[in-house]
C-alpha positions, 0 to 999 in steps of 0.5 A: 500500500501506498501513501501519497498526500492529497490536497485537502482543504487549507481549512481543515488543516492545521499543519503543511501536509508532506510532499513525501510518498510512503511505502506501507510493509508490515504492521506494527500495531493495532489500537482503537482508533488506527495502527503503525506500519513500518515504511519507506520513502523514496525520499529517505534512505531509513525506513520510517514508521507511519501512524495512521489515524482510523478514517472511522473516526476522522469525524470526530473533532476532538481526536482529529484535533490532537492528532494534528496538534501532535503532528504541529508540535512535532514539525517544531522539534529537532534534536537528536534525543526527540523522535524525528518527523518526517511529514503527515497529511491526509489520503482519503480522508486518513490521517497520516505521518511518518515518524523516526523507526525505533527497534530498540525497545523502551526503556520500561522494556529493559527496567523489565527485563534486566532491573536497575541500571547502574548510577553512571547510565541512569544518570547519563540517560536523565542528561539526554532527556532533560536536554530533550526537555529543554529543547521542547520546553524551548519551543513552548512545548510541555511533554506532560507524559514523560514515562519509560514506555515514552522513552526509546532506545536509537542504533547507538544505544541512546535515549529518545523521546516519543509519544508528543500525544498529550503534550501541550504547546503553550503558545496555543491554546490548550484543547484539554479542558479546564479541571482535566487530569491529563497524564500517567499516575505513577509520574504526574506532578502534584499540579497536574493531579489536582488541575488547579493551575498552570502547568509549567516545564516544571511538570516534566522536571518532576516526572524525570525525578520519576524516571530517574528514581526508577532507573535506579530503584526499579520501581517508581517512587510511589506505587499503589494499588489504585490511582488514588493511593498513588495520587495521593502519595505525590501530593502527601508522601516523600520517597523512600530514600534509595538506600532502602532498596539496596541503590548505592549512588553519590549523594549528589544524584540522590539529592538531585533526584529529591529536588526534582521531585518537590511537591512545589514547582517552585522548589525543583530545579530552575529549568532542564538545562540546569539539570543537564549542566549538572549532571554532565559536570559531575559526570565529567569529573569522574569519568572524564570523556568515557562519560559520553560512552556510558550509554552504549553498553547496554545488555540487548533485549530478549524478547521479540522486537515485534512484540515489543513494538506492538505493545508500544504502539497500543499504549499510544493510540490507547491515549487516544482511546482514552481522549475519545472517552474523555471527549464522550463523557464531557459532550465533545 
């Protein structure tokens, strides 16, 4: 199957559909509301991964509108630790955009499979995405979302960041309604929680506290057997120190991790590049240029990849599912 954009109205389009052409393989997902096949295009020399968006659903305002503002957002980014985008547009009323093609499982798959990474790479992976953030919070745009299913592995074994589906770009305006809780229990902040205010780049400085504690712990720092023990441990509780589960790292990281993880936006660091800077530094001290290699050693995945990739892609079009229901139960 082919994809070649055709050219639909200006008015319905809320971004320059692509002049590239796609060559659909095999299917890597399926969800509720489309699916993602491998690809390739004459006009790169990598195969690519095209998300579809169901023509059954096309009507729908609410999930067209997210799925072209992830499409906006994405256009906008350009840095080696977000996934890149190659163009959308529109075939026979199909939604469509082609994406950077990511085999080397997440980064929840290798917590899975081989437990806690060493201090050195985790903090070395929390350096390349709080450059990521950096770049995005840049260009106005908040993740709200940062998780390690999110989080992909590239041929060089570093770290990407994917899955823009709720992120919100702040110089638009929000289509998440006022009071909405948007994004994933175990790694949203406090004000995201309780929806009671702006959300700020603070927001995902939190959640890497998140991640960088579950790289370390191999497990987040709060867990619960329902959304409202977890909700409620962000809001009250403080993490147990790592220690507690056998994490041996410097003071410094650990410390780092506590600040990240204030209840007050206001008493996290002052932006992602501030956490980058410090993390290169001391990395940089103590290992000096084998710091940049800490990240290419890792063991690889057992489990077949294709599964992996499809377990991926439901997890992204089920947040789109979720909006759909979200968009039922508050009368679109």
């Amino acid at each position: 199957m082919s994809l070649t954009p055709s050219n639909p109205s200006p008015r319905r389009m809320k971004f320059i559909p692509t002049k590239s052409t796609f060559q659909l393989h095999e299917q890597m997902g399926i969800g509720t509301v489309g699916a993602v096949f491998r690809a390739t295009s004459p006009d790169f020399e990598e195969p690519v991964a095209v998300k579809l968006l169901h023509p059954n659903i096309a009507h729908d305002p609410n999930i067209v509108d997210r799925f072209q503002r992830e499409i906006v957002i994405m256009q906008k980014l350009n840095h080696p630790h977000i996934v890149r985008h190659y163009g959308g547009g529109i075939l026979d009323g199909q939604y469509f955009y082609a994406m950077q093609l990511l085999e080397h499982g997440s980064l929840k798959d290798r917590l899975t499979q081989h437990g806690p990474l060493p201090w050195p790479q985790a903090a070395a992976y929390a350096s390349q995405i709080a450059s990521a953030l950096q770049h995005a919070h840049n260009h106005g745009i908040i993740h709200r979302d940062l998780k390690p299913s999110n989080l992909f592995f590239d041929d060089s074994g570093d770290v990407v960041l994917g899955d823009f589906g709720i992120a919100r770009d702040t110089h638009e305006t929000d289509i998440t309604a006022d009071g909405i809780t948007v994004g994933t229990y175990a790694y949203m902040s406090p004000e995201q929680i309780t929806a009671d205010g702006e959300i700020t780049a603070q927001a995902d400085l939190y959640s890497l506290g998140c991640v960088l504690y579950e790289m370390l712990a191999g497990r987040p720092p709060y867990t619960g057997a329902n959304f409202a023990q977890i909700w409620d441990q962000h809001l009250h509780k403080q993490p147990k120190p790592l220690a507690e589960y056998g994490v041996d790292c410097p003071d410094w990281l650990e410390e780092l991790i506590m600040n990240l993880l204030a209840k007050d936006a206001q008493d996290r660091p002052f932006n992602a590049r501030s956490v980058q800077g410090l993390i290169r530094d001391r990395l940089e001290d103590k290992f000096g240029e084998e710091s940049r290699e800490l990240t290419h050693d890792l063991p690889p995945l057992e489990v077949d990849s294709s599964g992996n990739r499809t377990l991926r892609m439901l997890v992204v079009f089920g947040v789109l599912a979720a909006l759909i229901t979200w968009a039922v139960i508050s009368g679109g």
